[in-house]
C-alpha positions as CSV (number, residue, x, y, z in Angstrom):
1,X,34.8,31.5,-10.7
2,X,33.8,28.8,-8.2
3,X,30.3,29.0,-7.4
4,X,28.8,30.2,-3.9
5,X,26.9,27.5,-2.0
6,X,23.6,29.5,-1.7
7,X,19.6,27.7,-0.7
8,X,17.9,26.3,-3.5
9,X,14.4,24.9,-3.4
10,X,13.8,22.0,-5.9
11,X,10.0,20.8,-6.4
12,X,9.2,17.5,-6.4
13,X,7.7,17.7,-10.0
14,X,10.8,18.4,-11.3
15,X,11.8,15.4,-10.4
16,X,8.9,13.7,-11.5
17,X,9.3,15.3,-14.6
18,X,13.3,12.9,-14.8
19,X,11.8,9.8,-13.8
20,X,8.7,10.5,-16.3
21,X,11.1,11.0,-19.4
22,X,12.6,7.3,-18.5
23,X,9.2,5.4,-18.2
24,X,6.1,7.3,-19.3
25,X,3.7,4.8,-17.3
26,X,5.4,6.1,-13.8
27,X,3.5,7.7,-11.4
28,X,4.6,8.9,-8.6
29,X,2.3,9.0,-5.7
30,X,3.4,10.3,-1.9
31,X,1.9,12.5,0.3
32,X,4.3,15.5,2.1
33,X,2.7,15.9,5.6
34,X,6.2,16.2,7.3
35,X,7.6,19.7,7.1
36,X,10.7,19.5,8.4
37,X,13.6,23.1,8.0
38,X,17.1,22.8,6.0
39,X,19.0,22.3,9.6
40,X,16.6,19.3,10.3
41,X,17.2,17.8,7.1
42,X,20.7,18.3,7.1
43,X,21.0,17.2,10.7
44,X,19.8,13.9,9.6
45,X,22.0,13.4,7.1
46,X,24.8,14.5,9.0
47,X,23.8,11.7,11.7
48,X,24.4,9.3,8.8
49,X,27.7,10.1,7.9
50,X,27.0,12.6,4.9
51,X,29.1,15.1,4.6
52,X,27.4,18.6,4.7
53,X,28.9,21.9,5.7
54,X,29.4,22.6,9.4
55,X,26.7,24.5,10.7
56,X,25.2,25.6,13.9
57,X,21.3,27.1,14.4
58,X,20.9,30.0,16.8
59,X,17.2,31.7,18.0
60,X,18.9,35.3,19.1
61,X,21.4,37.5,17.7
62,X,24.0,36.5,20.5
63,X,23.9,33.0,19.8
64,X,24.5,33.9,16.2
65,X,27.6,35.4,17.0
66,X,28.7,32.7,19.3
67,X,27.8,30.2,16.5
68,X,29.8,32.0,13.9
69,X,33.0,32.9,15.5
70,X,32.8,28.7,16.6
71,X,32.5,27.7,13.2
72,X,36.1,29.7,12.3
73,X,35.3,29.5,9.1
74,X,36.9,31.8,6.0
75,X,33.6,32.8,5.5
76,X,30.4,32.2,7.0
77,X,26.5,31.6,5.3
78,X,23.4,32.8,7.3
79,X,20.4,31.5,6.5
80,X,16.8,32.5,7.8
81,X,14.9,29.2,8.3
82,X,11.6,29.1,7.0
83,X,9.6,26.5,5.2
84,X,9.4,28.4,1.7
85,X,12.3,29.0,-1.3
86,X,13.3,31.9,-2.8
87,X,15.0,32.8,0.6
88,X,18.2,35.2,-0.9
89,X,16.0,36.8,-3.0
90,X,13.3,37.7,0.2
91,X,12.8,41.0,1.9
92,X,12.2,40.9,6.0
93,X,9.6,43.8,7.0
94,X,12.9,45.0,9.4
95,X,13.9,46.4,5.7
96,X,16.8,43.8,5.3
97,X,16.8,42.4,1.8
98,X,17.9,38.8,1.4
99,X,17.3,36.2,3.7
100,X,20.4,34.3,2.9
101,X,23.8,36.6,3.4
102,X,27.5,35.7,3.0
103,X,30.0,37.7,5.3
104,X,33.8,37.1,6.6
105,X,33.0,38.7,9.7
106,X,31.3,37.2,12.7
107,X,30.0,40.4,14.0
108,X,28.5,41.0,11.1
109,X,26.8,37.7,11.5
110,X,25.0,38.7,14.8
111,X,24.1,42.5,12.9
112,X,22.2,40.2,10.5
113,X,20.6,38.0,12.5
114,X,19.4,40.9,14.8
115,X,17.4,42.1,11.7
116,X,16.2,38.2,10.5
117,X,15.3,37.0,14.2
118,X,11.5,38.1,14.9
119,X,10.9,39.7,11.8
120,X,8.6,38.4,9.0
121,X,10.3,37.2,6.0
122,X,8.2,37.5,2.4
123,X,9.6,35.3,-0.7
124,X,7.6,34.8,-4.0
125,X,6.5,31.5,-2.3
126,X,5.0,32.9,1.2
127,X,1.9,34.7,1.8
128,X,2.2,38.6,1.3
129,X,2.2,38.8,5.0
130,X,5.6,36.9,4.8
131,X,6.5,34.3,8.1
132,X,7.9,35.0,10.8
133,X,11.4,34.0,11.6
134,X,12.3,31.8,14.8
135,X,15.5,29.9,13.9
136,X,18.5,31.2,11.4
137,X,21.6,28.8,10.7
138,X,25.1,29.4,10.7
139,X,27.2,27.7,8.6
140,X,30.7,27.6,6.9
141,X,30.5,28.9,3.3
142,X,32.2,26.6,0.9
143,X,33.1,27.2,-3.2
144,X,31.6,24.6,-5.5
145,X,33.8,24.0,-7.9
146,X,31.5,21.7,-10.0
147,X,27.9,21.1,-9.5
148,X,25.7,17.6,-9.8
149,X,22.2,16.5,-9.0
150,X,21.3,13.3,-7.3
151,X,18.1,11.6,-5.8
152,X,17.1,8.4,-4.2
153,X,12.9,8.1,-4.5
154,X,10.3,5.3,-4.4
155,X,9.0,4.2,-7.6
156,X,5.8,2.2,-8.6
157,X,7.2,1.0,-11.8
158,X,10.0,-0.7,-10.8
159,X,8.7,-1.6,-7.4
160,X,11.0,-0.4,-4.9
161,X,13.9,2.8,-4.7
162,X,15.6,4.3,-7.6
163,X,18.3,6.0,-8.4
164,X,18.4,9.5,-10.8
165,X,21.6,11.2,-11.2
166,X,22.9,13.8,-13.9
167,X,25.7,16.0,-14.0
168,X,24.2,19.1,-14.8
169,X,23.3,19.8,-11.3
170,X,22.4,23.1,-9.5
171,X,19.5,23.8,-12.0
172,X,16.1,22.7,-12.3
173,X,16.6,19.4,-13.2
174,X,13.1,19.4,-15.5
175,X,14.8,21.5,-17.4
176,X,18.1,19.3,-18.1
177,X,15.6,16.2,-18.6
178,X,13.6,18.6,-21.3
179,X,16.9,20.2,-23.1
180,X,19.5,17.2,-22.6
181,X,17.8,13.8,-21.3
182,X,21.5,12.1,-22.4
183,X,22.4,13.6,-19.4
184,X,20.2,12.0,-17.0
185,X,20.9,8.6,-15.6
186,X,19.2,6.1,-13.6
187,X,19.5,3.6,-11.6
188,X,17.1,1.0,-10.3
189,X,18.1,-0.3,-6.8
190,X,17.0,-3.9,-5.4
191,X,15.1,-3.5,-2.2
192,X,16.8,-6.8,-0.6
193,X,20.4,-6.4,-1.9
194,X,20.8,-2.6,-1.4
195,X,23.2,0.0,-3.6
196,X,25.6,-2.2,-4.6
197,X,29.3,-1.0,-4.8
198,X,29.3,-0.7,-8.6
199,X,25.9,0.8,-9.0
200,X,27.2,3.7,-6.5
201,X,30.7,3.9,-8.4
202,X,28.8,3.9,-11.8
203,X,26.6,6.7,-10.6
204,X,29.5,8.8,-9.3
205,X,31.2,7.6,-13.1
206,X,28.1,9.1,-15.0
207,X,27.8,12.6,-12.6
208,X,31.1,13.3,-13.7
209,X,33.3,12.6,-10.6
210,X,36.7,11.3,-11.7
211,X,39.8,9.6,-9.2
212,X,39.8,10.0,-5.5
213,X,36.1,12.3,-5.8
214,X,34.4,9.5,-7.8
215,X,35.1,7.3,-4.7
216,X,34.2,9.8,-2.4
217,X,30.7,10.5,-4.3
218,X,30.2,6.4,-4.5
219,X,30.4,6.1,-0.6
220,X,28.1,9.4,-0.4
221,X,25.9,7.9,-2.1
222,X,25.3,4.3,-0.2
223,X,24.9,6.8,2.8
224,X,22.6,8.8,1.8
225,X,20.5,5.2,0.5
226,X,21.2,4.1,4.3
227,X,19.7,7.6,5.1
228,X,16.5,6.9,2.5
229,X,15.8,3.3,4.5
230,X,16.2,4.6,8.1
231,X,14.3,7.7,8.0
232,X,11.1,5.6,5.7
233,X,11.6,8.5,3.2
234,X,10.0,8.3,-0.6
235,X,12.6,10.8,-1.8
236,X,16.1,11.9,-1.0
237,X,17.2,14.6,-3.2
238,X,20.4,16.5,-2.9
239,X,20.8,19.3,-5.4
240,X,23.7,20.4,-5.5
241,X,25.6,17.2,-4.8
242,X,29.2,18.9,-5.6
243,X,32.9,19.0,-5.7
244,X,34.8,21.5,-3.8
245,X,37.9,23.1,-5.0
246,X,39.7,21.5,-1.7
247,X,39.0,18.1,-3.5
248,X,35.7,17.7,-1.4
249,X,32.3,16.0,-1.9
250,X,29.4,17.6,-0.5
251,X,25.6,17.6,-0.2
252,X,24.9,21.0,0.0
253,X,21.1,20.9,-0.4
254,X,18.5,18.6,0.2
255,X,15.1,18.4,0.4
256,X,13.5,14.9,1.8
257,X,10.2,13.6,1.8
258,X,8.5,11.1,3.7
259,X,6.2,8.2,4.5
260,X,3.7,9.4,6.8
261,X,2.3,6.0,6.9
262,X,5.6,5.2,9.0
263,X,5.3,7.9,11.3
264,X,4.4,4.9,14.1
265,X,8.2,4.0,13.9
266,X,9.3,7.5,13.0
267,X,7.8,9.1,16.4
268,X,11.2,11.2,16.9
269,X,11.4,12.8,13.1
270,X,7.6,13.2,13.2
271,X,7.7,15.1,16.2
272,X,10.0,17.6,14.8
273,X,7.1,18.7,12.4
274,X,7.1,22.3,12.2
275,X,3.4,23.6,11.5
276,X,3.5,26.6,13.2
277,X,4.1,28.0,9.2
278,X,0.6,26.2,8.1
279,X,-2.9,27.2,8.3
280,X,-4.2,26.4,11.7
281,X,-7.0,25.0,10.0
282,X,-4.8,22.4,8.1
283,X,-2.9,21.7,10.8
284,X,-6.1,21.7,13.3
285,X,-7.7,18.9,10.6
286,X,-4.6,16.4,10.4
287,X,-5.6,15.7,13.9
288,X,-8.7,13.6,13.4
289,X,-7.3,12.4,10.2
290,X,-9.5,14.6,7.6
291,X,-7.6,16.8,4.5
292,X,-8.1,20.4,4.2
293,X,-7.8,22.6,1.9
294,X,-8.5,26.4,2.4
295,X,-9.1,28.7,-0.7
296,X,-10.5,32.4,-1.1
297,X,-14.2,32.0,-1.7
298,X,-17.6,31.9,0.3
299,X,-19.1,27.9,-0.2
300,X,-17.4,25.1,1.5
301,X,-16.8,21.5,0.1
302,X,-17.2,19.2,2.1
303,X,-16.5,15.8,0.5
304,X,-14.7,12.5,0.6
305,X,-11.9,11.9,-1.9
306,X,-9.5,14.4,-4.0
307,X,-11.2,13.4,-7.2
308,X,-14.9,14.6,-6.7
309,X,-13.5,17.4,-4.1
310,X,-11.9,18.5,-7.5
311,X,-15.2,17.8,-9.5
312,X,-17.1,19.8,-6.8
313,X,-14.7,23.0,-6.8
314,X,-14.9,23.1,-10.6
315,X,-18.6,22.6,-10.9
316,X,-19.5,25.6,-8.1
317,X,-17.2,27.9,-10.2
318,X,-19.5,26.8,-13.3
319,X,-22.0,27.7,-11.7
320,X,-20.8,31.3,-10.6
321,X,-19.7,30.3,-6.9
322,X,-15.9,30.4,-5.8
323,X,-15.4,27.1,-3.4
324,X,-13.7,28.6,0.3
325,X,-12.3,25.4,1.0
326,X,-12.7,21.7,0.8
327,X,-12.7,19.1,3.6
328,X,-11.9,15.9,2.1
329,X,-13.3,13.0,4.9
330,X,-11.7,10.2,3.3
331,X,-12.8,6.3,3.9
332,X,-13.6,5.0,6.7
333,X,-14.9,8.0,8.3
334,X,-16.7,8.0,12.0
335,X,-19.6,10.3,13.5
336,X,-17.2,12.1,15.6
337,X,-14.6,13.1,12.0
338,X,-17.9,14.7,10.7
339,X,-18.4,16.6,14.0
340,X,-15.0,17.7,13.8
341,X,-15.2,18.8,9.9
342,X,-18.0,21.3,10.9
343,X,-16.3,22.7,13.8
344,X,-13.4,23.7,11.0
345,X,-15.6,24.6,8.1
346,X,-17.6,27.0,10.3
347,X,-14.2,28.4,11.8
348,X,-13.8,30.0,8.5
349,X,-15.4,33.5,8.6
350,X,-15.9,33.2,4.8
351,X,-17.8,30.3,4.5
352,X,-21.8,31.6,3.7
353,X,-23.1,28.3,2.9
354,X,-21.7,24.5,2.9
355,X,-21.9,21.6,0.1
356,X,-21.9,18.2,0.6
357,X,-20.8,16.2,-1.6
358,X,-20.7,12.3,-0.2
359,X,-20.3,9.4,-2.8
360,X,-20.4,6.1,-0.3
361,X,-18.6,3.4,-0.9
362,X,-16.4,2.3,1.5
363,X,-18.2,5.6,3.5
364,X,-21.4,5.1,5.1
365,X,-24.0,7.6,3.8
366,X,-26.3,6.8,7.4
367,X,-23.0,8.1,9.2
368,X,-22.6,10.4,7.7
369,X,-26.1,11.7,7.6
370,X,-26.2,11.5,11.9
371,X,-23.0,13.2,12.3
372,X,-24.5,16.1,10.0
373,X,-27.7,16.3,12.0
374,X,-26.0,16.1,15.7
375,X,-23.3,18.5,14.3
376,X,-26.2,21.0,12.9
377,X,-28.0,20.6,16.6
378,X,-24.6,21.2,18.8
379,X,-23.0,23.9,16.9
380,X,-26.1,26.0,16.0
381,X,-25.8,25.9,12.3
382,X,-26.6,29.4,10.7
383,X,-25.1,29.0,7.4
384,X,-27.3,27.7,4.4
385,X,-26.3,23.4,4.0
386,X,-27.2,21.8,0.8
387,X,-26.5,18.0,0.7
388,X,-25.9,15.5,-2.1
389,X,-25.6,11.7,-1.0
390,X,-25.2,9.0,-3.0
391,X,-24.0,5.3,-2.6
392,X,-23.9,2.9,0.8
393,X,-27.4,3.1,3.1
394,X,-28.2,6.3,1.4
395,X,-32.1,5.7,1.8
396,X,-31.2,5.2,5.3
397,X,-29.5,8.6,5.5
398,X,-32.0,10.4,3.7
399,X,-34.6,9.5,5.7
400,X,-32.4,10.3,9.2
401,X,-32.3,13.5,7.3
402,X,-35.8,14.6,6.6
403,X,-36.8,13.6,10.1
404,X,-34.6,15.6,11.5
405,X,-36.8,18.7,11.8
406,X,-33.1,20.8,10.0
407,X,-33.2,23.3,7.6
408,X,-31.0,21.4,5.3
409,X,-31.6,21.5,1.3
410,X,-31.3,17.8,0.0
411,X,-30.0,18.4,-4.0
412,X,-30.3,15.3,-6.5
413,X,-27.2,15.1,-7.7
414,X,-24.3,17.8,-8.1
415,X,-25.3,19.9,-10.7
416,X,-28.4,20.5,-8.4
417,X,-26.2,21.2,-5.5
418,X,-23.6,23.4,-6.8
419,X,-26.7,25.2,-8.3
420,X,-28.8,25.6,-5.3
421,X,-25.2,26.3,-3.2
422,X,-24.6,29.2,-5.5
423,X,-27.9,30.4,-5.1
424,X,-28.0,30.7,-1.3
425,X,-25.1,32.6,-1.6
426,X,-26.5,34.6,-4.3
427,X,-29.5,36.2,-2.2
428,X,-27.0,37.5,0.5
């Protein structure tokens, strides 16, 4: 029975997971700022000549209809549009069950969308308040007669793009690499020259497409590499890449990921970012260039770099503390970023006291140690703030510290820190 085209959401470690059982000394590094929904995706790959279903996207119930009895399909797909998988398997708090549904019938179509439009929709990868729902798409439902997975990503190993490919497609392809890695193939892609026409045709060989469909997947592919180089993505990855019964190859999935270092030449895709699904506070810190992180406890990290923001979490729940967040400054980091760290930190009504936690290298501990102080002064700093420093000018900023006339606990290194963090909490 031919399969029904339905939303899958494939992680990037599964994919790191295929490239990791070809070369063990991979490593895969990119950072996923850019959220952008399925119709967004697919509407970029549709601007590149991909072939993906036809589809409309619709913010009321009316438009939903409209939409569906345009598409004059045999039978239509609605989709609620959310940044989260596990969609078909979600309940919406109007008591509909599924946000993915199949039907022949457009009025049927705008029923369902009446119930997905405005109403909070809560998957095993949401919060337990669920998200709201703004957008749904409409699409044509298509059989998939045979399923294959296929991905385009950056890789430090062989310095530039790659190819990964296996017929087994439709599944988590971790699990194909763990249970048959003979059916995972790869392809490494010279930056200058591009897919050549007998890599693609090889790669359509090895995912199993055969006559007129292993030309059609070969010319699929070099699109959806032309796709990977104009959009500055680090991964393309369409799963399932299938076959329809009508003799049809289509992306029917894909999830891509981005450069954010090119977002100066990608202003358009950038700037259809949806982070209205974030936390406020995330989304409030990517503005002056600072990372954060917001957790469930009372003591908030504030720190430059993943590694000791790591060390610092784990050492304050040694200690008998649970970290509420961390703020991770990064390098190069200016008076006005340290300002801007405490506005957030304090915006969190859990936070009961604040660590520290500066290593200078390329950071500047004396910058760090005025935009503390001027911070503490503007904002009327109640909460308990122990600080460890260590590295660049950090006499410097310990002295601009003591002088300051603050109530601020200076810790020797961050065992003492953590400790005396915990502590302050401890006496509330």
């Amino acid at each position: 029975m031919a399969a029904r085209v339905a939303s899958r959401a494939v992680c990037g470690a599964a994919l790191r997971f295929a490239l990791f059982h070809f070369n063990k000394s991979s490593q895969i590094s990119s950072r996923r700022w850019l959220n952008l929904q399925e119709y967004q995706s697919k509407q970029l790959m549709q601007d590149c000549g991909v072939t993906v279903q036809r589809f409309f996207v619709a913010d009321t119930a009316n438009s939903a209809l409209e939409a569906a009895k345009k598409l004059k399909a045999k039978e239509i797909v609605l989709k609620a549009q959310i940044l989260a998988g596990g969609r078909g398997k979600g309940v919406f708090d109007s008591g509909l069950k599924g946000g993915v549904h199949l039907t022949k019938d457009p009025v049927i179509v705008g029923e369902l969308a009446n119930q997905m439009l405005g109403f909070s929709l809560t998957t095993k990868q949401t919060p337990t308040e669920g998200v709201k729902v703004k957008k749904v798409m409409v699409a044509e439902a298509l059989d998939i007669s045979r399923e294959t997975y296929f991905a385009i990503l950056m890789d430090r190993a062989c310095n530039g793009p790659v190819m990964v490919g296996s017929p087994q497609g439709g599944v988590d392809i971790e699990e194909v690499a763990a249970s048959t890695p003979e059916l995972i193939f790869k392809e490494v892609i010279d930056i200058f020259e591009g897919v050549t026409d007998v890599q693609a045709v090889r790669m359509a060989a090895n995912l199993g497409f055969k006559g007129h469909l292993q030309k059609q997947a070969a010319d699929q592919i070099k699109k959806l590499y032309d796709l990977f180089l104009k959009v500055d993505a680090t991964q393309v990855e369409v799963n399932p890449f299938g076959e329809t019964p009508e003799g049809q190859v289509v992306c029917f999935d894909a999830k891509i990921n981005f450069d954010d270092n090119a977002e100066f030449r990608q202003k358009e895709i950038f700037a259809m970012d949806d982070t209205s699904e974030g936390d406020p506070l995330e989304t409030e810190a990517a503005k002056y260039d600072l990372k954060y992180i917001g957790m469930d406890g009372n003591i908030a990290c504030f720190v430059n770099g993943a590694g000791l923001a790591m060390a610092t979490c784990d050492i304050i729940d040694l200690h008998g503390g649970k970290p509420a967040n961390f703020l991770d400054l990064g390098g190069g980091v200016k008076e006005s970023q340290v300002y801007q760290a405490f506005k957030l930190l304090t915006a969190d009504p859990k936070v009961e006291a604040i660590l520290i936690n500066i290593f200078g290298g390329i950071v500047n501990c004396a910058i760090i140690a005025n935009g503390i102080t001027k911070a503490c002064r503007e904002l009327g700093m109640t909460v308990p703030l122990v600080v460890r420093l260590e590295g660049t000018n950090v006499q410097e900023a310990k002295r601009i510290l003591q002088e300051s006339g603050l109530p601020i606990m200076s810790a020797s290194n961050l065992d003492d820190a953590a400790k005396k963090a915990v502590a302050c909490v401890a006496k509330k």
